[in-house]
N, C-alpha and C positions, 0 to 999 in steps of 0.2 A: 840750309843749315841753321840759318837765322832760324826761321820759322818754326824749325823741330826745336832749336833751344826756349825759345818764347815757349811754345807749348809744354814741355817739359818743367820750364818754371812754374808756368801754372797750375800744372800738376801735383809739382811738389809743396806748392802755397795750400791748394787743395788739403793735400794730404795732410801739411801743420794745422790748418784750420778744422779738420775733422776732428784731429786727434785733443787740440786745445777745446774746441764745443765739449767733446764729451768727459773730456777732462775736470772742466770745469762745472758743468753738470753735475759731475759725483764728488767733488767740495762743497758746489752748493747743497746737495743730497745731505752730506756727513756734516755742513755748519748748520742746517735749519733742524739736524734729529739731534743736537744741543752736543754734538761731540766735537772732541778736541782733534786735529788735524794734527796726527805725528809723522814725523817721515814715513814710519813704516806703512802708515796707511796712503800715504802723498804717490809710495812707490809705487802699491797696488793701483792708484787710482790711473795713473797713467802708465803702467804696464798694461792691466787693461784695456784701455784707449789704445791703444797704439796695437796691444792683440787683435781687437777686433778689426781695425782697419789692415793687417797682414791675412786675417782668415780670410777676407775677401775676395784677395786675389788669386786664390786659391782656383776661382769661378775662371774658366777662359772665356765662355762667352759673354763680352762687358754688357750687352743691355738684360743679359742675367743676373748679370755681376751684383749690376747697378740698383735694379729692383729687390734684389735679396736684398741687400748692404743699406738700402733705404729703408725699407719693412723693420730689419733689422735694428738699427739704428732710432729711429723714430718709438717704436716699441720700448725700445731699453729707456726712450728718452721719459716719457708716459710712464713706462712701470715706476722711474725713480723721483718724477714728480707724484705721482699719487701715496711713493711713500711718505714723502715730505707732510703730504694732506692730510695721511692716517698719524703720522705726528703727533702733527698740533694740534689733533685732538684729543689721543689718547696715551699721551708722554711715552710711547714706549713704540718700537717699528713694527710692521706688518711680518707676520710669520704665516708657515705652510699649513698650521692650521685654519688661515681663515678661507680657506678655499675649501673645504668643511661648511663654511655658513657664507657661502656665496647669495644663497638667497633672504638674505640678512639685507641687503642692498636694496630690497624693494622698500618704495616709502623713504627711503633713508636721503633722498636729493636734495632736500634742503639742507639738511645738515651738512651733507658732505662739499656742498658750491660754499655756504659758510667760512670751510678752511681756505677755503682759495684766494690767492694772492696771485696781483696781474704779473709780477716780474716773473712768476714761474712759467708764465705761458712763451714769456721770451725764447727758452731754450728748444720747445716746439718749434716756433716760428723758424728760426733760427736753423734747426735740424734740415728744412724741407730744401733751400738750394743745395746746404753741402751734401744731401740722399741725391736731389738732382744730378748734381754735376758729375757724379759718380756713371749714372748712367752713357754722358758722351766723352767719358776717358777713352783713346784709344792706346795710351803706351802707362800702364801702371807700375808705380815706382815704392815697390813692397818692401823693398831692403829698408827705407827709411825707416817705416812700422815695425820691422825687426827688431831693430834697436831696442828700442821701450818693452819689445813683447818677449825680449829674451830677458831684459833686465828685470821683468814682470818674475819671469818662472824664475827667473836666479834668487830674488829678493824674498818673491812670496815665501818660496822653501827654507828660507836661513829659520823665521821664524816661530814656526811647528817642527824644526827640527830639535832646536835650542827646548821649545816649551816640552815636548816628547821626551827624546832622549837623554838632555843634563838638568833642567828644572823639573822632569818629573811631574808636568804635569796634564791631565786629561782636557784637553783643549773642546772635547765638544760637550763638556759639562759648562751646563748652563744658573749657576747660582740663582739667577736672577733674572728678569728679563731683559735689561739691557748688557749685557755679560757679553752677547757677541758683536754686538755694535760698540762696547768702549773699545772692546780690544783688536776688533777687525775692522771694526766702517762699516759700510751698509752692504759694500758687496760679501766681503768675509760674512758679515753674519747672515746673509741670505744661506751661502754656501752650508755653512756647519747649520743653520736653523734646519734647514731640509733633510741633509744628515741625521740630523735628531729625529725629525717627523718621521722616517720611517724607520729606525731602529728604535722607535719610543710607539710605536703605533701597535694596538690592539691590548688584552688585557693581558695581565702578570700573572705568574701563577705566585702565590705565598707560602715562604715555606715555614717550616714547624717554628721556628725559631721567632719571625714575623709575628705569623700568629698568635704566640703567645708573647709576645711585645703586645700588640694593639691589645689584647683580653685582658692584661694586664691594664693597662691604661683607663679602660672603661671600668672594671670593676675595683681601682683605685679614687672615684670620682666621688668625692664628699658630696651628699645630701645636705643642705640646710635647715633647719626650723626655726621659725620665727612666728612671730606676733600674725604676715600675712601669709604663710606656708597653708596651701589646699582653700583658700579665702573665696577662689574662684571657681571652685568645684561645681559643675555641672551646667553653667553659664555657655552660651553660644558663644563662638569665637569669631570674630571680626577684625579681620590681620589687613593693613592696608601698604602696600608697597609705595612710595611716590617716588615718582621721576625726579633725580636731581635735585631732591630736597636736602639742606645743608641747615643745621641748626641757627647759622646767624641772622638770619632773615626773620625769623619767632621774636615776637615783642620788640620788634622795628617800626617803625612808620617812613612812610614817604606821604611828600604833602600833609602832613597832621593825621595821614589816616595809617591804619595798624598795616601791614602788611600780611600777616596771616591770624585774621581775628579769633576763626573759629579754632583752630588749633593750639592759640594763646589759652583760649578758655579750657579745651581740654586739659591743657598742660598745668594750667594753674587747679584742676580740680582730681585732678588722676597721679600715676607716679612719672613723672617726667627725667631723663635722662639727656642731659644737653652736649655729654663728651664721650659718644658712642661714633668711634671710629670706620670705616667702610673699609672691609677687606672684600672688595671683586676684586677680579684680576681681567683675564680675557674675555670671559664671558658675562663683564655686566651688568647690564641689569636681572640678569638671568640668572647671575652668580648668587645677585643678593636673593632674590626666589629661594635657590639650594639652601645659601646659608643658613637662614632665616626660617625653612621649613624644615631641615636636617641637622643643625647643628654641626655640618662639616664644613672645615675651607673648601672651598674649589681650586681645581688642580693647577697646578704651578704654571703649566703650559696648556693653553686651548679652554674650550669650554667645553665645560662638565655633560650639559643639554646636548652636546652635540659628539662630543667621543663617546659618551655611555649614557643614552639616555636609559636605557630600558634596566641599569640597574636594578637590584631591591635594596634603594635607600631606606633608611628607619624616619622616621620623624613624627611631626605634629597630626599629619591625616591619618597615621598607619593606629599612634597610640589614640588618637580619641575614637576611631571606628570599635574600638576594644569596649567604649562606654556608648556604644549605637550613638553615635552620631555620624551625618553625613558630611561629605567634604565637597563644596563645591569650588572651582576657579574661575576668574572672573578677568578679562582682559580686551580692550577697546582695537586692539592692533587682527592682522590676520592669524588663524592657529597655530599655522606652523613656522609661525616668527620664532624666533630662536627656537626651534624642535619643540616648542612645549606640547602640541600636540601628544608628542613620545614619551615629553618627560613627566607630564603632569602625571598620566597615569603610572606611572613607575614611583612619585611618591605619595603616591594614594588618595589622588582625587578622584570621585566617583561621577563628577560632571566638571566640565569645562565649556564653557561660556563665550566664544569669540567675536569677534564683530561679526562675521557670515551669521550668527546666532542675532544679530538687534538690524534694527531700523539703523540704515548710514542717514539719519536727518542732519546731522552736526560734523561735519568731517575739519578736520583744525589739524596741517602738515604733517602729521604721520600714519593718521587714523581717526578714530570717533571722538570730541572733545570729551572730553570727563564731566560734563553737566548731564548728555545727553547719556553716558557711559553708566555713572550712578543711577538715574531715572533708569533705565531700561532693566539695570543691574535689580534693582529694589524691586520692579513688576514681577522679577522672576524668583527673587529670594524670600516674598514678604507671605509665599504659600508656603513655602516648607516649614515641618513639622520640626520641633524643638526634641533636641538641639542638634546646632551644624555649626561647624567650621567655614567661614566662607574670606576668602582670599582675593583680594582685590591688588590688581595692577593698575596703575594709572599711567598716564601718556600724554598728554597735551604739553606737560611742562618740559620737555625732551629739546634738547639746541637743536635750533638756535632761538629759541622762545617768541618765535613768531606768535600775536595772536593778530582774530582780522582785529579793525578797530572797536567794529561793535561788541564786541566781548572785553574790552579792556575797561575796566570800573573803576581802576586803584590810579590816584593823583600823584603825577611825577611830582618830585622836588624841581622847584624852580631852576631853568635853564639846565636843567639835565634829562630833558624829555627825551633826548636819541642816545641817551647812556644804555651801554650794554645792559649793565648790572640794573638799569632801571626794567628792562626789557624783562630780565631773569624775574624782579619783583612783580611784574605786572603776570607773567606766565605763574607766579608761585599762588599771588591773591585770584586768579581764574580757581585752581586747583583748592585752592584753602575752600572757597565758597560751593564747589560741588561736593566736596565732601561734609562740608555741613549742611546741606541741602537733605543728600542721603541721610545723614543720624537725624536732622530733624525729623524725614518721614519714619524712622524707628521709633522715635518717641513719640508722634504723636499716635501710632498704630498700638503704641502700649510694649513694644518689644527691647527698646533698649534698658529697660531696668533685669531685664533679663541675659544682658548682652557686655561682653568685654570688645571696647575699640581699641585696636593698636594698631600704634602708626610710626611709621620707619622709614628712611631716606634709603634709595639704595646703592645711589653714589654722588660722588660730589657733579655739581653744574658748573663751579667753576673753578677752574683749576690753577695751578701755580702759574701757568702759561696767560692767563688771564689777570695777572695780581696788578696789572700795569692800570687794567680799568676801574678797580675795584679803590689800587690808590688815586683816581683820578677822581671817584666820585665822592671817596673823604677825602680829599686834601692832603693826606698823609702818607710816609711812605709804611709801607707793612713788611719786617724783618721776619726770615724765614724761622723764627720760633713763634711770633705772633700768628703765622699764616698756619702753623700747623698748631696750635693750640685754639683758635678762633674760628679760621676758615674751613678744616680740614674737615671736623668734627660732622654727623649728619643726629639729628634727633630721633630717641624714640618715646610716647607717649603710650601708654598706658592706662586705661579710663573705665570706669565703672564707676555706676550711681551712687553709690554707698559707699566709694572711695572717701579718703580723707589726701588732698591735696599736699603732693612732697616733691621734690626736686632733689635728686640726688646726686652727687657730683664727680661722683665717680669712673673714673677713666676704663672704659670697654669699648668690644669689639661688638660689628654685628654675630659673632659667632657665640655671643652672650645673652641673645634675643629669646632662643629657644629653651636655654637652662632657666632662665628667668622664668618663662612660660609651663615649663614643668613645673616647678617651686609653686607657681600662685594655684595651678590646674591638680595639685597633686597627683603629677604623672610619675611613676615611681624611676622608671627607664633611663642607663643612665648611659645610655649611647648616642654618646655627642662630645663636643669638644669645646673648651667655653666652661662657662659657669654662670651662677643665678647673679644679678646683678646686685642681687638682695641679700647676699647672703656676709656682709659686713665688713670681708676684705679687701685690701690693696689689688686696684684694679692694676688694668694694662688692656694692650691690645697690640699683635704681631700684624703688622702690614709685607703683604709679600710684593705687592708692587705700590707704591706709593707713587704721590704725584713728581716726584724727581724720578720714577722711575727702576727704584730700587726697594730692596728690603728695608725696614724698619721696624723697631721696636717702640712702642710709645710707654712708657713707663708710669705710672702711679699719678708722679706729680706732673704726668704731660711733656714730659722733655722726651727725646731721642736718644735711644740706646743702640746697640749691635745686636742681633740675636747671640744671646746664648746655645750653646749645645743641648739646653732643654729645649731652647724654645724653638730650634731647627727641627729638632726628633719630632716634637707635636704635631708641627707642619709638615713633615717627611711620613709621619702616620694615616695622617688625614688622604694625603695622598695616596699612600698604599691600600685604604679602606678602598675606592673607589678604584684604582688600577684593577687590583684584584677580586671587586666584588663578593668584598668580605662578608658581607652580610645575605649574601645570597649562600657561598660555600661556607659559611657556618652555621649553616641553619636559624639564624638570629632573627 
């Protein structure tokens, strides 16, 4: 009798120790994705716990039992550490879309070992005797696990019943993207994020009412004229995307030396824009692609390249093919990285240019460095006939800004050689000097005076999660007004030889890149969203995920507002253009 009670203890120590690991687990889950731990979520976390350890006994054969319940267990353990990982990168949790760009993950290993922190491997460690012990239970003690896993179904219900039927309101409406993790935790918003994924999956139909909303909206879109209106009419187009390029690093130095020289020079001779906002959202650096070639936001949930690639977006390559020119893309990573393959030609590139397309001579953590990416890029651009659009992606300056050492040129500031943000510097001045490498061989071949450079960040490199290092290397602490008027911001420059040098200070979005570019191109076309940067008013720019992770407004003078009811319709339009492939079913 001794014996079976000792044993029975053990069992039952077992069982509190299971249900405390995974407990604690999904606190630690819900404290590192920056949420607050309310009861409501406390109840969920350990009704769950204490679920999964009653489903198991479900199994009579324990060395069944045992191996399920470990699989099990360990798995859950892994899924909600890798949320934590996709976190702290991208301020916002994993949803059912990205199993959609599962093959997004090749190349991507250094970045993602990056996010990783040793104490999360603890709860692995940790998982494998309690999965163990499981397997040589012979007397399971499930009533205990009842407890919590009734009090689980009792509690979870109280509050979608309360939100449903006396608050009235639609609980798997997602505002924003962290929407279901303030109000559920990470398990609630797996739960409804999936829900969503598949009564949100495939395209809309629009009806009459819609339609004439969006027609509305595009042919309400003021033209401007000015002094530069049509200036650049019939010039080659040369659009450059960079990775993680963020305006404050331009006319910086480390060590006495400029941090991005060539870019400085552009800026200071072209029209330069220093407080143009990044609106991606899911899809990244992919998003800025769309934005930036289309004039629309990308979609509230998922990426654009990958729910709808094959669209008929309007933009930059569809209207200059109108004035015979060709549209080529340009990109150092594999083709079918984020579906561009699919989407390029959907917005009217006539070639696309991959790394399988060059010589791998220079390969630098994710793909082809951007020295060897430009070189190989210009052998194949410097034959075609005038004029073309040509679209360049860059890649080396991608986190966690590893470069090897012999490619690093630019002089840390003293005793801050292994600074993060020293690293991001040395990754930017790589990138600065390849692309002056390429306009230099344009000018000396005679082709840049025929030629317009723009150049555009296409999302921030380092984020509010990062602001710790950033105060660490000035000395200062950085208030989150300063962090989003200084840090937030990405550059775009604008350049041609017969420019007369201007900096304009105006507060935009990148979804103001392409109206800009119609205004100088005199593209008549006013199907887009955004406006010319140039055309004299009070800016703004709508961020639908921001670096906290929510909507914002940035307003005129740079402070933070709430969306208005206009500025939700604009975003709520953009969206339905692409749900419903408005521009395909209107003939446009």
């Amino acid at each position: 009798m001794k014996y079976d009670l000792n044993e029975r203890l053990k069992e039952r120590l077992f069982e509190v120790l299971s249900v405390t690991i995974v407990t604690m687990l999904f606190i630690h889950t819900n404290a590192n994705m920056g949420n607050h731990l309310s009861t409501g979520i406390l109840t969920i976390i350990i009704g769950i716990s204490g679920f999964i350890v009653y489903l198991k006994e479900w199994i009579a054969n324990r060395i069944v039992k045992g191996v399920v319940f470990s699989l099990f267990l360990l798995s859950i353990m892994a899924f909600f550490v890798a949320d934590i990982w996709f976190y702290r990168y991208y301020a916002t949790p994993m949803n059912s879309y990205l199993w959609m760009q599962k093959s997004n993950l090749d190349g991507l290993g250094e970045s993602i070992f990056s996010m990783m922190d040793l104490k999360d491997a603890i709860f692995l460690l940790v998982g494998i005797p309690i999965a163990e012990s499981f397997i040589k239970k012979k007397y399971p003690l499930k009533h205990m696990a009842l407890i919590p896993a009734l009090l689980f179904l009792m509690v979870a219900g109280v509050k979608p019943i309360k939100n449903i039927f006396i608050d009235k309101v639609d609980i798997t409406r997602r505002y924003e993207a962290n929407t279901f993790l303030r109000n559920w935790g990470p398990i609630g918003h797996h739960v409804l994020d999936t829900y969503s994924f598949f009564s949100d999956s495939g395209k809309k139909v629009m009806s009459a009412n819609d339609k004439k909303a969006v027609s509305a909206y595009f042919n309400n879109i003021a033209k401007p004229v000015h002094d530069m209106s049509g200036s650049l009419k019939g010039k080659n187009l040369i659009l450059i995307q960079v990775e993680s390029l963020q305006a404050f690093p331009l006319f910086q130095k480390s060590g006495g030396q400029e941090i991005t020289p060539f870019m400085n020079e552009l800026a200071k001779g072209g029209l330069y824009f220093p407080h143009v906002y990044p609106q991606t959202v899911f899809g990244n650096s992919s998003d800025g692609e769309l934005i930036a070639n289309t004039g629309l936001y990308p979609l509230k949930q998922g990426a654009t390249f990958f729910r709808f690639p094959y669209n008929a977006f309007p933009g930059l390559a569809k209207e200059l093919k109108k004035w015979d020119y060709q549209s080529l893309a340009f990109h150092g990573d594999e083709e079918d990285f984020w579906n561009r393959q699919h989407a390029y030609p959907s917005l009217g590139f006539s070639d696309y240019f991959s790394i399988e397309d060059m010589q791998q001579d220079e390969m630098i953590s994710m793909g082809l460095g951007d020295h060897s990416f430009f070189d190989q890029s210009y052998k194949i651009l410097k034959d075609k006939q005038d004029p073309y659009y040509a679209f360049f992606v860059t890649l080396t300056s991608h986190v966690p800004f590893s470069l090897p050492k012999k490619r690093i040129t630019l002089k840390p500031e003293e005793g801050k050689e292994e600074s993060y943000l020293t690293k991001y510097f040395e990754a930017m001045h790589y990138t600065d000097s390849a692309i002056g490498g390429f306009v230099s061989k344009l000018k000396d071949a005679g082709k840049l005076k025929d030629s317009v450079i723009v150049i555009y960040g296409d999302h921030d490199g380092l984020f509010l999660k990062d602001k710790h290092e950033i105060e660490a290397y000035y000395g200062h602490k950085i208030s989150d007004e300063e962090w989003i008027e200084k840090y937030m911001p990405i550059p775009v420059i604008m350049y041609q030889q017969d420019m007369e040098g201007k900096t304009i200070e105006k507060v935009a979005g990148q979804v103001d890149i392409l109206p800009t570019l119609y205004d100088l191109f005199d593209i008549k076309s006013s199907t887009y969203f955004g406006e010319s940067m140039l055309n004299g008013e009070a800016g703004g720019a709508l961020i639908m995920k921001g670096d906290y992770g929510s909507q914002m407004k940035i307003n005129a003078a740079g402070r933070v507002e709430e969306f208005s009811p206009k500025d939700q319709k604009e975003i709520d339009l953009s969206d339905l253009v692409i749900l419903t492939d408005y521009f395909k079913r209107s003939g446009n």
